[in-house]
PLY file of the C-alpha trace (Angstrom):
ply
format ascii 1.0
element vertex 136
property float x
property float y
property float z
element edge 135
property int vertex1
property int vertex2
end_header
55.28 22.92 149.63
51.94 21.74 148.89
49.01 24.27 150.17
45.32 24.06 150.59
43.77 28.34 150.33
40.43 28.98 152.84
37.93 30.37 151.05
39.00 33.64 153.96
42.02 33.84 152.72
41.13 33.87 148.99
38.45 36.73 149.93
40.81 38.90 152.04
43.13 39.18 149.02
40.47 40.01 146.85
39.59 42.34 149.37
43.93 43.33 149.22
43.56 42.92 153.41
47.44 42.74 153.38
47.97 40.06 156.04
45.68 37.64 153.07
48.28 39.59 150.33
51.34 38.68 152.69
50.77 35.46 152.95
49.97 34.29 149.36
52.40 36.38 147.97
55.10 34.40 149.57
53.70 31.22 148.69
53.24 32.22 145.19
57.09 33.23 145.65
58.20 29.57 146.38
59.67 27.80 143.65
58.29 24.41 144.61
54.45 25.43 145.97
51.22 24.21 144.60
48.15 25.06 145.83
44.77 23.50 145.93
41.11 24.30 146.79
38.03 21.92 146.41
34.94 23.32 144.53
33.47 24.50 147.73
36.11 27.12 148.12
35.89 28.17 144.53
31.77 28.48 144.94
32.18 30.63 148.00
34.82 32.60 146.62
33.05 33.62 143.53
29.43 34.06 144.59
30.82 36.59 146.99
32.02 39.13 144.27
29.94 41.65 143.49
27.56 41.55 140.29
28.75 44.63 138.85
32.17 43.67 138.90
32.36 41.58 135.78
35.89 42.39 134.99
37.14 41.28 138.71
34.70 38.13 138.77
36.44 36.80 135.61
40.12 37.41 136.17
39.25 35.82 139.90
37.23 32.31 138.40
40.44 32.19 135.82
42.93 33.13 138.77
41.34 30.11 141.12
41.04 27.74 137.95
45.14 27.56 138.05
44.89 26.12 141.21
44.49 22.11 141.49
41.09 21.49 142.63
40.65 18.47 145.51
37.89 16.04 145.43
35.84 15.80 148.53
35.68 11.93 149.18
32.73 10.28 151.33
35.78 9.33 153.66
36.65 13.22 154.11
33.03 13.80 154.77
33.20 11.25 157.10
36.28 11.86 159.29
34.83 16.15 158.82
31.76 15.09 160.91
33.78 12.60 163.40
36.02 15.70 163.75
33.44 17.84 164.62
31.40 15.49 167.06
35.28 15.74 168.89
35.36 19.10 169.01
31.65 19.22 170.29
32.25 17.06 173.18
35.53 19.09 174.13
33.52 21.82 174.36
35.81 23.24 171.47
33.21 25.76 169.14
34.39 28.00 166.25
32.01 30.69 165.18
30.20 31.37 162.15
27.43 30.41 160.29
30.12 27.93 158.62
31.23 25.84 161.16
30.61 22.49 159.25
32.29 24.32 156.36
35.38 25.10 158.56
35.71 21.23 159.47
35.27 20.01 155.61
38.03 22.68 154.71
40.05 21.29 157.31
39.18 17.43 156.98
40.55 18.00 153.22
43.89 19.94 154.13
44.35 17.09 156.30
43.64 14.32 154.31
45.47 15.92 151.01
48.54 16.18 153.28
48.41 19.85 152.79
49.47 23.15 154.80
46.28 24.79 155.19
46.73 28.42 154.91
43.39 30.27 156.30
42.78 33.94 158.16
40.16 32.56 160.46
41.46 31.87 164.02
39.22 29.20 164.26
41.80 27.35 162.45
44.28 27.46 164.98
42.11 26.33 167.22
41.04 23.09 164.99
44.80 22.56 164.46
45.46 21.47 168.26
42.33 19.58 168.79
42.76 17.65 165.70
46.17 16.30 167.52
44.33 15.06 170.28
41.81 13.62 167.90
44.39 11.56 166.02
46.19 10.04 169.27
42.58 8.51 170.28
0 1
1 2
2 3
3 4
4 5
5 6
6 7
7 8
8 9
9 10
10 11
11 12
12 13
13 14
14 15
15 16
16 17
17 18
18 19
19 20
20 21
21 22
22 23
23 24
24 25
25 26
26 27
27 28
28 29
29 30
30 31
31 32
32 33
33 34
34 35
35 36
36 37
37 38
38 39
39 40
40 41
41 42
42 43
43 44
44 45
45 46
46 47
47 48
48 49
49 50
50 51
51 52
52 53
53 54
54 55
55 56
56 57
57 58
58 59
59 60
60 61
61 62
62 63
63 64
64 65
65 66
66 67
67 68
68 69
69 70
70 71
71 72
72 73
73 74
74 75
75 76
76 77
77 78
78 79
79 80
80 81
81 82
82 83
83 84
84 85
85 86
86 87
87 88
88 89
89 90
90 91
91 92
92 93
93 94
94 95
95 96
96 97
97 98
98 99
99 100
100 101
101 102
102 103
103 104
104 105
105 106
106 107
107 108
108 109
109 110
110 111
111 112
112 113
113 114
114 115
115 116
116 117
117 118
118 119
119 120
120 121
121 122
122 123
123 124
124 125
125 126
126 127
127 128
128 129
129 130
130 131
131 132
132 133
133 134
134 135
């Protein structure tokens, strides 16, 4: 299978939260997976490590270089802000400071064909609406 990581998820298993472990673990597991960010996730992955920790910062930027990296088309933009005018009117909201962030992460999973593999419930929530969405 083909997956795109959350920046969350990427974090929490820096972090070795074991439900963010867990999950990549068994993806790493699969003989056929490949997974994908875009250069957003790797930016808010890495600025999030600690300066002192030199050592984890550099086996984390080569760790998330493996990965295939997405481009983030004006059509992604696009259909990430149509998404999120959707939601808006639904009175659908996710939380965070991120929010637009959360819909480009999405928008690109989506596009890309990809499972999206994220620890933020928000997700879930995104995941129905963007159904609805679709069938209009």
């Amino acid at each position: 299978m083909k997956y795109f990581l959350d920046t969350n998820l990427i974090i929490d298993f820096l972090a070795k939260k074991p439900e963010a472990t867990e999950k990549i673990i068994q993806i790493v597991k699969e003989d056929d997976s490949e997974i994908f960010v875009n250069r957003l996730v790797y930016l808010e992955t890495l600025r999030t490590i600690n300066l002192e920790k030199t050592r984890v910062f550099q086996d984390s930027k080569a760790a998330i270089e493996m990965f295939g990296f997405l481009d983030i088309s004006q059509e992604i933009y696009d259909q990430a802000v149509g998404f999120s005018r959707h939601c808006k009117a639904k009175g659908i909201t996710i939380k965070g400071k991120c929010a637009a962030i959360d819909f480009l992460h999405f928008i690109t999973a989506k596009h890309y064909e990809l499972v999206l593999l994220s620890n933020d419930k928000d997700m879930e929530k995104l995941a129905g609406a963007y159904a609805e969405w679709i069938d209009e």
